[in-house]
DODOBA-542076 format. One record per atom (N, C-alpha, C): residue number from 1; residue in three letters; atom name; z, y, x. Coordinates in pm, whole numbers. Atoms other than C-alpha are relative to their C-alpha. Last residue first. Layout:
N
   seq   type   atom       up    north     east
   NUM    ALA     CA        Z        Y        X
...
//
This chain:
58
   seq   type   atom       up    north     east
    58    UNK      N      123      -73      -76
    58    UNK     CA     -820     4670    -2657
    58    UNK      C     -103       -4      -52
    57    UNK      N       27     -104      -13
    57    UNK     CA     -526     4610    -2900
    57    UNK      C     -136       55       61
    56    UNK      N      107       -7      105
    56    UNK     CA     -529     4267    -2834
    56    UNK      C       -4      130      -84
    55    UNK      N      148       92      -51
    55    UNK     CA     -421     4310    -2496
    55    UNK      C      -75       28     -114
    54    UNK      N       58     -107      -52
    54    UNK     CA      -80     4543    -2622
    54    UNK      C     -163      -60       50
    53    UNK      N       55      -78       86
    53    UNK     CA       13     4282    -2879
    53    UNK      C      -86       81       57
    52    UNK      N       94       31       80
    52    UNK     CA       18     4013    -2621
    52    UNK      C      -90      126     -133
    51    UNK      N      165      -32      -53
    51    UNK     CA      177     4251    -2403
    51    UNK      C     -111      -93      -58
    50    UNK      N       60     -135       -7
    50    UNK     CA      469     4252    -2646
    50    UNK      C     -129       37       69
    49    UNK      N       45      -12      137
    49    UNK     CA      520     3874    -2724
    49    UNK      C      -87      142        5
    48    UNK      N       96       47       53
    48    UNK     CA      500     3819    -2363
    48    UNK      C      -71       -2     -104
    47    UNK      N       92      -80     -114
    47    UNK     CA      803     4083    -2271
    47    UNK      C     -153      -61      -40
    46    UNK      N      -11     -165       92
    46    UNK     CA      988     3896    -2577
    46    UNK      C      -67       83       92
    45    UNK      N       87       66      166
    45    UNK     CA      929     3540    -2423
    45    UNK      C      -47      166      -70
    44    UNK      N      101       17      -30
    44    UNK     CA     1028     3679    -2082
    44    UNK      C      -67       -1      -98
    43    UNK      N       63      138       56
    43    UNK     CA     1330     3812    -2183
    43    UNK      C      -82      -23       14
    42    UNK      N       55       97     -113
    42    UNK     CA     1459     4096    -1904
    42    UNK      C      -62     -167      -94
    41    UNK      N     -111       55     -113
    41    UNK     CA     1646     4292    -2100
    41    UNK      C      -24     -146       35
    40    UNK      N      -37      173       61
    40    UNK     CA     1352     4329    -2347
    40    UNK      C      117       -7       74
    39    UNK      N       -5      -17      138
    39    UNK     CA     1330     4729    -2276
    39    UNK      C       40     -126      -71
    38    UNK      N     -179      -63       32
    38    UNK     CA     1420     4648    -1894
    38    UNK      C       15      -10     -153
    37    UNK      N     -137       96      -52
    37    UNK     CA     1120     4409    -1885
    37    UNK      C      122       32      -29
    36    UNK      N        0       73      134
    36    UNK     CA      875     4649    -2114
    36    UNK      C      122     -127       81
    35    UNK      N      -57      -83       41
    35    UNK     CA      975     4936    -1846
    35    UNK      C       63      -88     -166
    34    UNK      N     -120       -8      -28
    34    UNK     CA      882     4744    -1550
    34    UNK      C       83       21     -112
    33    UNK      N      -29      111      -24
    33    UNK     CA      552     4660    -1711
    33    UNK      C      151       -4       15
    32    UNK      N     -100       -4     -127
    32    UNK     CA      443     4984    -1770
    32    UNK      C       80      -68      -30
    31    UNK      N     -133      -74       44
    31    UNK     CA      157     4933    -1974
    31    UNK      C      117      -19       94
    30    UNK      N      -52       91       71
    30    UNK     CA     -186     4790    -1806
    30    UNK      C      134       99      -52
    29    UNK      N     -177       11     -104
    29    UNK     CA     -417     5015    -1635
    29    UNK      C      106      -98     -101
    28    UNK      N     -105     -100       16
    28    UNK     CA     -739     4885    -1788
    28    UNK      C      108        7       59
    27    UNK      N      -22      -66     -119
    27    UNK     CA     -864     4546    -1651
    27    UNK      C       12      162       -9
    26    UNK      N      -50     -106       51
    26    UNK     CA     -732     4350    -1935
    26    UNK      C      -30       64      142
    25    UNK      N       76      -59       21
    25    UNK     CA     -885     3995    -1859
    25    UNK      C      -12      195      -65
    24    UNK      N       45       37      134
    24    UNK     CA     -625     3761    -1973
    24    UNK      C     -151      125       16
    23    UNK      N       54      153       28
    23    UNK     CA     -569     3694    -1600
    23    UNK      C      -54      -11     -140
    22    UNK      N      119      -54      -47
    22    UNK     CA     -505     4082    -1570
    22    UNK      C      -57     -130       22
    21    UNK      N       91     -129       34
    21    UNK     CA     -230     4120    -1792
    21    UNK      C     -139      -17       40
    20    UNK      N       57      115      148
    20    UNK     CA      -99     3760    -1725
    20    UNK      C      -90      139      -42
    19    UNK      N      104      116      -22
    19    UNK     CA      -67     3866    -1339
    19    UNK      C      -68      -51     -146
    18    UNK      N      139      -66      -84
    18    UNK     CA       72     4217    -1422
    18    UNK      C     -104     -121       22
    17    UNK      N       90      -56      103
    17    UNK     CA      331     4007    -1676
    17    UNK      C     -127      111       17
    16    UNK      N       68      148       63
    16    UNK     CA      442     3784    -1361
    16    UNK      C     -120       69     -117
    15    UNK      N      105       40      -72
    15    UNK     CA      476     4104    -1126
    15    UNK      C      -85      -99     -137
    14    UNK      N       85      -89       24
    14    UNK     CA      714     4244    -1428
    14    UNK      C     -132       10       84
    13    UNK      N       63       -7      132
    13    UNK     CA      903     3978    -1460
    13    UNK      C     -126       47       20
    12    UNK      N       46      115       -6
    12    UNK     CA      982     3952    -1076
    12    UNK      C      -62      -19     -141
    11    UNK      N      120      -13      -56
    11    UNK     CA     1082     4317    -1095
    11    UNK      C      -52     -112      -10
    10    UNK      N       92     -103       39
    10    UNK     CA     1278     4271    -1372
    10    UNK      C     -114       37      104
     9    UNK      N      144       99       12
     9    UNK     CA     1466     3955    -1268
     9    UNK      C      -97      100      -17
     8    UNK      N       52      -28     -142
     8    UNK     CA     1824     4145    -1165
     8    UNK      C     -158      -63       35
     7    UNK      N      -70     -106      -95
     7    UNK     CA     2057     3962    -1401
     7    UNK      C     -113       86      111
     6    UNK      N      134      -36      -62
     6    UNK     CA     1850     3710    -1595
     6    UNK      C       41      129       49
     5    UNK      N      -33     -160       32
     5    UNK     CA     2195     3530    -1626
     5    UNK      C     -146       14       61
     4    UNK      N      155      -30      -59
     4    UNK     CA     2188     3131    -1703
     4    UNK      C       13      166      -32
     3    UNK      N       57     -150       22
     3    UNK     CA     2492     2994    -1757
     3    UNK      C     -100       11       86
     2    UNK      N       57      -69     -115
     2    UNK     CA     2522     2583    -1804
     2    UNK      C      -14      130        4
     1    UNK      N       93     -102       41
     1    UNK     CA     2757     2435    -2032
     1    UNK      C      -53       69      125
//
């Protein structure tokens, strides 16, 4: 079995979901990124689900 810990990824999340923020064309300030990483503990999928909502919102 392999472990996989996203221990310590939050900033690195939180660049990635500034890049998808502003690749999807959201040039508003974006939501605080850091805050939706910690809030997911660090899931990417679940950080993605959420700024999807927050985009199509605009």
């Amino acid at each position: 079995m392999l472990e996989f810990s996203s221990y310590g990824l939050s900033d690195q999340i939180a660049a990635y979901l500034d890049h998808v923020w502003h690749a999807e064309g959201a040039n508003g300030n974006a939501p605080n990124l850091a805050r939706l990483a910690k809030d997911s503990r660090n899931n990417v999928r679940d950080c993605l689900m959420h700024l999807e909502v927050e985009l199509m919102a605009l």
